[in-house]
N, C-alpha and C positions, 0 to 999 in steps of 0.2 A: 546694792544687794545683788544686780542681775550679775555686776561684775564679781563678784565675789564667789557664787556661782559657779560661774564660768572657768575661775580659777579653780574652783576646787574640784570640775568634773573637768579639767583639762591636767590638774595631777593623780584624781585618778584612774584617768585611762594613760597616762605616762606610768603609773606607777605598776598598773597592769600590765602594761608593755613592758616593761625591765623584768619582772616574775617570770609573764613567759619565755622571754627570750633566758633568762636560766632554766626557765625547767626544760626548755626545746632545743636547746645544745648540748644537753648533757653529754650525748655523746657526739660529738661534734669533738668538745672538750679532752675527750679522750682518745682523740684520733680514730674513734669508730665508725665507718659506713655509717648514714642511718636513712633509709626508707624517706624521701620527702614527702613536702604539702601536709604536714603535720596541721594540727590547728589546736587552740584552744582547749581545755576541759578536757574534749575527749578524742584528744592526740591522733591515729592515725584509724579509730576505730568508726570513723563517720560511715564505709561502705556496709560495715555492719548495723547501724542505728539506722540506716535507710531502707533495711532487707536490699541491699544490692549485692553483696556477696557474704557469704562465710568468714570465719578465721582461718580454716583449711583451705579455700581459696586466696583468698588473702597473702597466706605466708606462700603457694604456691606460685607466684605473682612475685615475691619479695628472691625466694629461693633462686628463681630463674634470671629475675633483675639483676643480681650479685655474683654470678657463676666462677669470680674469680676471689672471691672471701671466705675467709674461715669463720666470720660472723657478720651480720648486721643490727644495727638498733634499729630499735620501731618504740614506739610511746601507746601505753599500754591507757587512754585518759591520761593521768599528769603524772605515771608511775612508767620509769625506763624499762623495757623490755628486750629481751639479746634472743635472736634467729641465732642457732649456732650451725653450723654445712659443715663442719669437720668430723668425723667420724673419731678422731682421738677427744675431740673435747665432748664429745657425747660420753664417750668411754669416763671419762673423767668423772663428766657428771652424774654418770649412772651410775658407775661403779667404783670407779680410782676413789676420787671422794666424794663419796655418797654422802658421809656426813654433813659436808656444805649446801646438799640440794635433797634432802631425805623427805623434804614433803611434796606432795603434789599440789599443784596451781591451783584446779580445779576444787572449788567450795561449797558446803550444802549445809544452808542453815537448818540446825538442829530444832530451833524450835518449830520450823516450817514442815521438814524432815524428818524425824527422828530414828528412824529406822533405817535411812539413804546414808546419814551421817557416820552412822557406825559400821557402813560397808567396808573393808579394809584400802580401799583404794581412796577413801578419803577422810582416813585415822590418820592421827602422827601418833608420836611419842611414844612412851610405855603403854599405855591402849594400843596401839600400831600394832608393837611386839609383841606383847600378848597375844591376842588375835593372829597373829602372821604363823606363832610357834603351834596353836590349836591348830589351824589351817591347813600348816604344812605337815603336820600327825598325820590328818584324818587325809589327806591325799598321798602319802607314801606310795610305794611302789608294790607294800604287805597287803594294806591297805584298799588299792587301787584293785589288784586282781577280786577282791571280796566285793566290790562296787563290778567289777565287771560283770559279774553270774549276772546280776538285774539286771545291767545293760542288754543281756544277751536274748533276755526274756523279754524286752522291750523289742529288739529286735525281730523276733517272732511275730509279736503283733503287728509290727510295721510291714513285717512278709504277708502276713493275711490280708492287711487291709490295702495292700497293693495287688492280692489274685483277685478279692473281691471287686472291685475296679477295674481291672484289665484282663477282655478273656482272650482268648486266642484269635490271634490275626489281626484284634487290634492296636492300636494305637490311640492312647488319650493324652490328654493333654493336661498339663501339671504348672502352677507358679510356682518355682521351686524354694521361696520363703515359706510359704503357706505350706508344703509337704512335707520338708523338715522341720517347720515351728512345733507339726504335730508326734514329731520324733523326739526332738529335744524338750518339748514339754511334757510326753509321758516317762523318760528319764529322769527328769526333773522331781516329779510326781512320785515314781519307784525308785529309783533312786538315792533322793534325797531324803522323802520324808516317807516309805513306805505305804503310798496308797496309790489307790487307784485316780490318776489324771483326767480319763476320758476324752483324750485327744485324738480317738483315731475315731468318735463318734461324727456323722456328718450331719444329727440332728444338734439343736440350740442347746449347749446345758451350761447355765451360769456356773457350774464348778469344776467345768471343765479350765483344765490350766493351757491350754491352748485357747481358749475363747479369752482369759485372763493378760496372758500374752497379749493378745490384740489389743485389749482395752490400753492396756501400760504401755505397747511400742508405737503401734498404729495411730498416730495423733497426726490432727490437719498441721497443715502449712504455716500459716501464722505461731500455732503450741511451736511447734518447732524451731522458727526460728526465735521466739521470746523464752525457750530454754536456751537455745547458744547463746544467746543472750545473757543469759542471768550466768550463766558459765563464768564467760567471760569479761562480765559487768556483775558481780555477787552483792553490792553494794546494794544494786536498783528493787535485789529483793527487802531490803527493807520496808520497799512504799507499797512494791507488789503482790509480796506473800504465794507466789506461785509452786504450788505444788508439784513433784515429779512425781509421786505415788499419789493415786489417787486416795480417798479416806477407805472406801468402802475394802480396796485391796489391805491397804494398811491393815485393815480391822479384822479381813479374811486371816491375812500370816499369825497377827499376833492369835487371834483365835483357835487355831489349828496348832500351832505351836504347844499353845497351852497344852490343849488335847493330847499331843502327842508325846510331848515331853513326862507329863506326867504317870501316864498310861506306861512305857517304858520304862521307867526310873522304879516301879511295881512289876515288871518283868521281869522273867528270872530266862526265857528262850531268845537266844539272842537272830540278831536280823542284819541282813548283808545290804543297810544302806546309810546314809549319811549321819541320822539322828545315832543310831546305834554306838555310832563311831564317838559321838558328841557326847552320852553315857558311859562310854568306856573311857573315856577323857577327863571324864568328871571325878571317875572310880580313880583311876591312877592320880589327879589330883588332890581327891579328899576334898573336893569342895562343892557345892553345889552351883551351876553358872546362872546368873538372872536371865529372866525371861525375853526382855528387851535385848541384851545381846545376843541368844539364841534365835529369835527373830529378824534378827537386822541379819546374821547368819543362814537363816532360813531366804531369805530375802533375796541376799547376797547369791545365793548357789541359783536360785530360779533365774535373778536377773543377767549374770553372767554364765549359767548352763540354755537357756532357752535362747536368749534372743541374738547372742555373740557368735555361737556355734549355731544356730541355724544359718545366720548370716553369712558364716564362713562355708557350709553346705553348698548354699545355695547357691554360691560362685564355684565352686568346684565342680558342681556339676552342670552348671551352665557353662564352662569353658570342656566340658568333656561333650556337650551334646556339638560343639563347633569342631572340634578336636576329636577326628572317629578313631585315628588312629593311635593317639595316646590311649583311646577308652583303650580299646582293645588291646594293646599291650596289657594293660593295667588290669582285663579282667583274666586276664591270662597270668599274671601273677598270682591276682585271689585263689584260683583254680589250682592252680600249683600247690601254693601253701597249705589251702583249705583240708587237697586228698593225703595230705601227710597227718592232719588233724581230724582226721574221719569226721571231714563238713564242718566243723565245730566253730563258732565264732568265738574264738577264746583270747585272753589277755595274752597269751602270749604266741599263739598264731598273731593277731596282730604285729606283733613285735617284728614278724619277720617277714612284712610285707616293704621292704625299703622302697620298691620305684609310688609304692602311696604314698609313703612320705613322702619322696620328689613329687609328688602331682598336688599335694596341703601344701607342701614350702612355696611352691610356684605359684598359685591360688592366692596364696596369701601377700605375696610379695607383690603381684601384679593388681588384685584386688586389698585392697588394703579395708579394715573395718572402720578403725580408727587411725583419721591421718595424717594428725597431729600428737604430741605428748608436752605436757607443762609442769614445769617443776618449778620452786621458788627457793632462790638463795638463800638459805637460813643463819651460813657463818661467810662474812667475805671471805675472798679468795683470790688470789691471782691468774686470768687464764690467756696462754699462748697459744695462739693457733699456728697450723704448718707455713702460713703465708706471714710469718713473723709481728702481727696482729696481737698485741698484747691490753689486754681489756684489766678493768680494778673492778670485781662486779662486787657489788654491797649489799646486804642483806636487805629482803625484799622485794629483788629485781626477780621476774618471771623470768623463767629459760624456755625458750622453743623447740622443740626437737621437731622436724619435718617429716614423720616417718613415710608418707607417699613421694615425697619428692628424693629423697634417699631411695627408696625401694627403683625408683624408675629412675638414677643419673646414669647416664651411657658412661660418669669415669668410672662409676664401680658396676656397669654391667655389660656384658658383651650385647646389642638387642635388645635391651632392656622391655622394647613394647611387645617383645615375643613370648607367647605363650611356651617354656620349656621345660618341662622336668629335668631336662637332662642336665641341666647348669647345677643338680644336686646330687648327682651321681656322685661314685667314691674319689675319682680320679681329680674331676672338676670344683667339689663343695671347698677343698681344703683354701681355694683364691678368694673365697667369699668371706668380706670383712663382716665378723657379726654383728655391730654397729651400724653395719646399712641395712640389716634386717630385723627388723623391731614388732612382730603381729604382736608378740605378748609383754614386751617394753626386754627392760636386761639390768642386769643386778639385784642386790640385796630386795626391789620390790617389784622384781618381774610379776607376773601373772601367778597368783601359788595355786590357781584348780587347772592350769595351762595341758596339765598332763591327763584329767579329767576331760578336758574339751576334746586333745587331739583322741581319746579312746572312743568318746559316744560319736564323734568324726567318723573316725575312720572303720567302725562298726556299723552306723548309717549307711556310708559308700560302700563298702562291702554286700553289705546285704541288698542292694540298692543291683550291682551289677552283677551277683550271682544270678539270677534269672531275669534281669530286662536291660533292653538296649534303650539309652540315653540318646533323642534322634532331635535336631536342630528343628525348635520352632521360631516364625520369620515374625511373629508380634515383639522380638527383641532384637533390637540393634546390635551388632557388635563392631568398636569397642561399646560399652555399655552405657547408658546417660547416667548418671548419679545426681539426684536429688541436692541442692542449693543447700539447705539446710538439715540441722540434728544434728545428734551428737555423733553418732553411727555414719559411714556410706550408706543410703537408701537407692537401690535403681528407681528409675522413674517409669513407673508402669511394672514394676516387676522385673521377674526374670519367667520366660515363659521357654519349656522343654514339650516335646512327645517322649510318652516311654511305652515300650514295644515289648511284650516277652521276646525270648530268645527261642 
């Protein structure tokens, strides 16, 4: 009996052994690079199941191991996964043939979810499209200036509640996530759904959407890393049931939603913000749209108008309080533009602040928000990289795109760790492969509110350096420390500025 045993727990850990050694060659098999010290079950993702590093760290690690490949494997648990470093097979995958990689990696159980689920960035199919063609209506360029007037009104408030705070000859002191969250969440607020936010109040008020913000981004250490986690392990939410929305927000949106849609849809005066847009959409369709997707919409516009674009803020002007002399170029442009628009912060003054935009491309490209992107092979496909690297990727393999490690290689940046605008000037932008600069991803499912983020942006910073100087506070390090985990770059401790009237 012992022997028998014996034999049988001696073939099947022989028999284990042959399984892994197929699933842990796969690409080996294919002449592919792959990432070692792979293990068992959960292939090269142990740094993560440890909380020892990130997937953004991680592939940052993997990127710079390879510097002479146009891709690497890594083992995704017992599923192959492809780092790709070429900037043509990104192109590929983003865009040449989209239809081989059209879904995103990244998964949110719906019945955990259901509102997270139906965000556009983690829809496929006919739901996808749909959604994508609503989307990209209600953000047009017609559209866009009508969503400006509120913005501009938003901006007023943000000018008062910075005289109120700062009198003359001072200097206070600002984290500049918490400054803009209150920017981009009363945007949000008017904006999007027509009311009032209360984000520029500095007493407690649960309906303020800046206090809201907090609750949904601001989460300890641990939340955060047991969401990267479920990210990139979606499986483990079966046992865990982890929430990203809390119930009580859940319950807020749909709530309000209700309210609002309704209340509209009985309207005959019409309103220069998001829902409006969502009514007029409904008219020209002749349909009425359910409540649950105008929510998961409502959702959608707070989660990526408040928390993406503050974050992107708040690096922009933490690289201008180190940088005095880009400020000042830069407010010397506002200045220029402004007196041709009699002061006016308008949609299309904007438009014709170019060294801003060099100063958000730069920002962006040096800070990155998100810095990584994950797509999943949906049709095989054959792909060749420039280092003559020819892969057979099969449906279901996860694709990596490195967008921090891209943004910062010295072969596609002169300086890459240098704070520049100028590398997006007219003369200089045309050498910049657009594949090594990804804030808002590229192709058929770039970013569709992207043109919405850079206006309440660059409306912020504007109104921000018409009357105050951005002056270096020493409680931040520069370069910056960023937070281990989340889904987001988080600095550690913040980002802390002086702002000074002028």
């Amino acid at each position: 009996m012992n022997l028998l045993m014996l034999v049988l727990t001696l073939c099947g850990i022989l028999t284990l052994y042959i399984y892994c050694r197929k699933i842990y060659s796969y690409w080996n098999r294919q002449g592919i690079p792959e990432v070692p010290y792979s293990l068992p079950i959960i292939g090269h993702l142990l740094p993560l199941l440890l909380l020892q590093k990130s997937i953004p760290q991680m592939v940052i690690n993997w990127y710079d191991r390879y510097k002479n490949n146009s891709m690497v494997g890594y083992y995704d648990g017992t599923l192959p996964g492809l780092l790709i470093r070429d900037p043509e097979l990104i192109k590929m995958v983003l865009q040449t043939n989209f239809t081989n990689f059209h879904e995103n990696a990244l998964k949110v159980d719906k019945d955990v979810d259901p509102l997270v689920a139906k965000n556009p960035f983690f829809l496929k199919g006919e739901e996808w499209l749909i959604n994508r063609k609503r989307l990209t209506y209600a953000f047009s360029s017609m559209r866009l200036k009508i969503l400006s007037e509120t913005v501009r009104k938003v901006c007023k408030k943000f000018d008062d509640y910075l005289y109120k705070k700062i009198e003359d000859d001072q200097r206070i002191e600002f984290e500049t996530k918490d400054l803009f969250s209150r920017f981009t969440g009363e945007v949000v607020a008017n904006a999007g759904y027509g009311i009032e936010g209360f984000c520029f109040d500095d007493n407690y008020n649960p309906q303020s959407f800046h206090e809201m913000g907090k609750k949904l981004f601001r989460i300890g250490w641990l939340q955060s890393a047991l969401q990267s986690i479920m990210f990139f392990l979606p499986f483990l939410n079966n046992y865990l049931k982890i929430q990203f929305i809390p119930k009580d927000i859940d319950h807020f949106f749909r709530t309000i939603v209700k309210q609002i849609i309704e209340k509209r849809r009985e309207e005959k005066e019409k309103r220069n913000d998001f829902f409006q847009l969502m009514i007029d959409l409904e008219k020209s369709e002749n349909q009425k749209f359910d409540e649950e997707s105008l929510s998961a919409n409502a959702l959608s516009f707070f989660v990526d108008g408040y928390e993406t674009s503050s974050a992107t803020l708040s690096f922009i002007c933490f690289e201008l309080s180190i940088h005095c002399d880009i400020q000042e170029k830069l407010r010397k442009e506002i200045k220029q533009v402004l007196d041709k628009h009699q002061g006016e912060i308008t949609y299309d003054s904007l438009k014709e602040m170019t060294y801003l935009d060099q100063v958000i491309n730069e920002s962006q490209r040096l800070n990155t928000v998100l810095d990584i992107m994950s797509k999943i092979c949906t049709d095989g496909i054959q792909l060749k990289g420039n280092d003559d690297l020819t892969c057979k990727v099969e449906p279901g393999t996860k694709m990596i795109i490195p967008v921090r490690s891209l943004h910062r290689d010295p072969k596609y940046w002169i300086n890459p760790e240098a704070f520049d605008p100028d590398r997006w000037n007219e003369q200089r932008k045309s050498e910049i492969n657009k594949y090594c600069f990804l804030p808002f991803g590229e192709g058929p499912r770039i970013c569709v509110g992207l043109r919405m983020a850079l206006l309440q942006i660059k409306a912020a910073i504007v109104t921000l350096l018409m009357k105050y100087r951005i002056e270096r506070n020493s409680r931040t390090c520069y370069p910056v420390k960023i937070q281990k985990f989340g889904i987001l770059s988080t600095p550690i401790d913040g980002l802390w500025v002086y702002l000074r009237r002028l």
